[in-house]
C-alpha positions, 0 to 999 in steps of 0.5 A: 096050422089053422086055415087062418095061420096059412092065409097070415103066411101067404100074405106075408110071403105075397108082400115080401115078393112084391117088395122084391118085385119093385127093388129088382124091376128096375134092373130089367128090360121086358115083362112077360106074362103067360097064364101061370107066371110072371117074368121079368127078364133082359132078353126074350124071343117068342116063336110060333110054333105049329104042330099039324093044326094045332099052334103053340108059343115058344117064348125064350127068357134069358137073365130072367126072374119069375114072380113065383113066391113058392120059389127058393129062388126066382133069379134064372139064367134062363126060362122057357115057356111053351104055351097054347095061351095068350103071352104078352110082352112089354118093354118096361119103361124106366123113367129118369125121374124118381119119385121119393117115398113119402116120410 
């Protein structure tokens, strides 16, 4: 397989996750973010942990799917994450009013 083969194949399989990306946002509430992964999930608890002087988050996903396109599957019941990095959660906006795609 040429390096120009693989690129081809990563950006097939980076499409069809961002397609399934935008079919499956909807049916979530939050968006978390850590240094390795993306998550979508329904429930989330974040903890700050501390172990002498160092601090660690904690965060607890349940009903989640993981923006990771080497995956065979990104539906998990639950995730958790421990993490010296920034997290960031955000509670998705769902909008009433859709707009239709353009023919």
């Amino acid at each position: 397989m040429s390096a120009e083969d693989l690129e081809q194949y990563e950006s097939d399989l980076e499409l069809q996750l961002y397609k399934e990306y935008k079919s499956v946002v909807g049916i979530f509430t939050y968006a978390v973010e850590t240094e390795r992964r993306f998550y979508l999930c329904n429930a989330v608890d974040l903890k700050v942990r501390t172990e002498g002087t160092d601090v660690y988050y904690e965060v607890s996903m349940s009903d989640a799917w993981v923006w990771d396109m080497y995956r065979p599957a990104r539906f998990v019941k639950t995730a958790k994450v421990l993490t010296f990095r920034d997290v960031s959660i955000e509670e998705i906006a769902h909008n009433d009013l859709t707009v239709p795609d353009e023919a």
